[in-house]
C-alpha positions in Angstrom: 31.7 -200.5 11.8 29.1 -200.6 9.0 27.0 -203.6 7.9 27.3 -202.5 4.3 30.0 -202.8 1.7 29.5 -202.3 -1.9 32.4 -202.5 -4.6 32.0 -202.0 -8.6 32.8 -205.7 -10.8 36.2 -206.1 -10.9 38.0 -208.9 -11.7 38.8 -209.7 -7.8 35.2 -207.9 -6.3 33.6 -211.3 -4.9 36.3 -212.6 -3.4 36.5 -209.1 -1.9 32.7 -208.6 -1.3 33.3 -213.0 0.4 36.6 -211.9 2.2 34.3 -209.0 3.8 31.3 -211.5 4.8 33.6 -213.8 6.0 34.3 -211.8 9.0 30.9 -211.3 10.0 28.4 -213.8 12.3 25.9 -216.3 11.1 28.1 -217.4 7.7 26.5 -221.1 7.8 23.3 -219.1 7.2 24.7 -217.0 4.3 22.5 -216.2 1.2 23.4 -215.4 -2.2 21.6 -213.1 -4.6 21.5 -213.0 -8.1 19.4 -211.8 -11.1 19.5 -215.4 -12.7 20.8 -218.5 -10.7 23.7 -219.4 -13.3 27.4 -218.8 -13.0 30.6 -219.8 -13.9 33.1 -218.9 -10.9 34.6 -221.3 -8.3 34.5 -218.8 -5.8 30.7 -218.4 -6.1 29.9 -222.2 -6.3 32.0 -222.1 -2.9 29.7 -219.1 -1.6 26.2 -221.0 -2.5 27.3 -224.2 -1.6 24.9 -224.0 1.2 22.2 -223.9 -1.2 20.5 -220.4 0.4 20.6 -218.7 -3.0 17.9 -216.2 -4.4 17.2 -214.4 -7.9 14.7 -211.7 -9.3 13.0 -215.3 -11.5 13.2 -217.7 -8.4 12.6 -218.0 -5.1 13.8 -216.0 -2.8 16.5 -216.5 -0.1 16.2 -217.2 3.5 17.2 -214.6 5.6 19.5 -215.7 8.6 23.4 -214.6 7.6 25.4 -212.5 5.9 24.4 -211.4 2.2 25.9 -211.2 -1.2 24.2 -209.5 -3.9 25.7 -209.6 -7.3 24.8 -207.5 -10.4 21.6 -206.2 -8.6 18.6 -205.1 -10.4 15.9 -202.8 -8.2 14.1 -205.7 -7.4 17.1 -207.6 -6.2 18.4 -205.2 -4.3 14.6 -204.7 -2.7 15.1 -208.3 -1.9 18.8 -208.1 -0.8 17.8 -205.3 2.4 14.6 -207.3 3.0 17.1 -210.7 3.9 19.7 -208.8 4.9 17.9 -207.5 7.7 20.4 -206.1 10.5 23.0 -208.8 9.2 25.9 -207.4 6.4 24.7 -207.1 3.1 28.1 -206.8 0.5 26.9 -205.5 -3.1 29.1 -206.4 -5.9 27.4 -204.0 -9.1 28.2 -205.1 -12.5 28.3 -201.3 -13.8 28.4 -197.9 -11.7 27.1 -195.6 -10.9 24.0 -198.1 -10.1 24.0 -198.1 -5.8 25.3 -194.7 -4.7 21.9 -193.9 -3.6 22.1 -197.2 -1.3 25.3 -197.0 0.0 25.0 -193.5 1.0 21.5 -193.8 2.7 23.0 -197.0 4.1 26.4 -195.2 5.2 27.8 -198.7 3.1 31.8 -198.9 2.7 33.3 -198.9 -0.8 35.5 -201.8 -0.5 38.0 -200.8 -3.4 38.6 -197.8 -1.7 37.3 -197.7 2.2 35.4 -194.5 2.2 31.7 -194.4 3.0 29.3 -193.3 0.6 28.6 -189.4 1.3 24.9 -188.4 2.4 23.1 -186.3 0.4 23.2 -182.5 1.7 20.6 -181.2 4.0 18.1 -180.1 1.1 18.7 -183.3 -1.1 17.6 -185.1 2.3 14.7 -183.4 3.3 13.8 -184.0 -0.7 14.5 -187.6 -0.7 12.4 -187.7 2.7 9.1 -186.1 1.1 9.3 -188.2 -2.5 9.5 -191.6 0.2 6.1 -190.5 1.7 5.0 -189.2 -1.6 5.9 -192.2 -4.0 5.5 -192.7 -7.5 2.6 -195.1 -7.3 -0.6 -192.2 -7.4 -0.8 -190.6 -10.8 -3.2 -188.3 -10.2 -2.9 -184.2 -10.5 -2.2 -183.5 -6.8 0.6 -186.6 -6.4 2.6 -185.2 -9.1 2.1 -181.5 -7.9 3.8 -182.4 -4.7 6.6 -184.6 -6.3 7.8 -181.2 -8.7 9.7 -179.3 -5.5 11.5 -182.2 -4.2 12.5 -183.6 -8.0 14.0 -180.1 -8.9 15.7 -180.0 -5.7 17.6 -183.4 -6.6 18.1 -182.7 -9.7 19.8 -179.4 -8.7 21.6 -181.5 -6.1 22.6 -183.4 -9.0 21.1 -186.9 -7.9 19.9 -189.0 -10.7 17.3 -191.7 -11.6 19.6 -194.8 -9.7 20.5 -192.4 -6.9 16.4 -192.1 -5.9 15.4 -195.3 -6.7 18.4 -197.1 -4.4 17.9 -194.6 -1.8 14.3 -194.9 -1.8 14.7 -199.0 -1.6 17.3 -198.5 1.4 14.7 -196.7 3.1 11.8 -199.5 2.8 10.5 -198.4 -0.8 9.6 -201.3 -2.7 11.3 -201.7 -6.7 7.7 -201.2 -7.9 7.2 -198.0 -5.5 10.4 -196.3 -7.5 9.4 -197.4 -10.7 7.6 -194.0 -11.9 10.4 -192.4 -10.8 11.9 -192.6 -14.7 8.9 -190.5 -15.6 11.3 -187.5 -13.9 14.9 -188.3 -13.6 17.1 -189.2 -16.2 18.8 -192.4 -16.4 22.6 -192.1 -16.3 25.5 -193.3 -18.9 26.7 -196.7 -17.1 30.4 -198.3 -17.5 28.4 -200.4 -19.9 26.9 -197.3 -22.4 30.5 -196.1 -22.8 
């Protein structure tokens, strides 16, 4: 069974995301992840209670238990593999398509729907391989050269901006590694542009 779940905001997603946690080892030791330490949700106040709560302004949490991540930015979710470590890590994103790259370099379970998140094809890979050694950190004239081949070939594979950036992050990436990554792929439409 995977260590990773993921489910798009929903009305019921952290209790679902929770419920998922739950039935993993080391809950006493749970952290909770999110971009700014306020909410308004008795089931969350319930999750945190143990006080092992992290954000992208604050410090960040201990790593020990399970993980929930909510609404995560790059640098959250950077922070979310880092404490999750070999313990479960359940994603709860505010607007999709934001963590398909994640979940399928991951192999993370949709929770809505129980599939796992499809790997890229055999050329996508081998792209998504090369532009992790790569990076998007050197600007300079041969960098970039390199970067052209494997950026068409995701772009033909039709992976976008969020795809490489998550996938990148899920294989040890940091947010500010993926950053120039914009300067090639187009950011999607979200559930929040329409």
């Amino acid at each position: 069974m995977t260590e990773r779940a993921w489910v798009t905001y929903d009305d019921n997603a952290n209790e679902t995301v929770i419920d998922w946690l739950r039935r993993g080892s080391g809950w006493a030791s749970r952290a909770f992840l999110i971009p700014q330490k306020r909410w308004s949700d008795p089931i969350l106040d319930d999750y945190a209670k143990n006080g092992n709560v992290g954000s992208d302004k604050g410090n960040q949490a201990q790593s020990g238990g399970p993980v929930f991540c909510l609404g995560p930015t790059l640098k959250l979710l950077e922070q979310a593999v880092h404490v999750a470590g070999e313990n479960r890590l359940g994603i709860v994103e505010w607007s999709a398509p934001l963590i398909r790259g994640w979940a399928a370099a991951t192999g993370a379970v949709n929770l809505a729907t129980g599939a796992i998140e499809p790997t890229p094809n055999d050329e996508a890979q081998a792209a998504l391989e090369e532009l992790a050694r790569i990076g998007f950190l050197r600007p300079e004239p041969f960098y970039k050269a390199k970067r052209v081949e494997p950026v068409a070939t995701l772009k033909n594979a039709g992976c976008d901006l969020y795809y490489v950036q998550t996938y990148l992050i899920a294989q040890g990436l940091t947010h500010t590694d993926v950053a120039g990554a914009a300067k090639y792929f187009d950011r999607p439409p979200t559930n929040w542009d329409v």
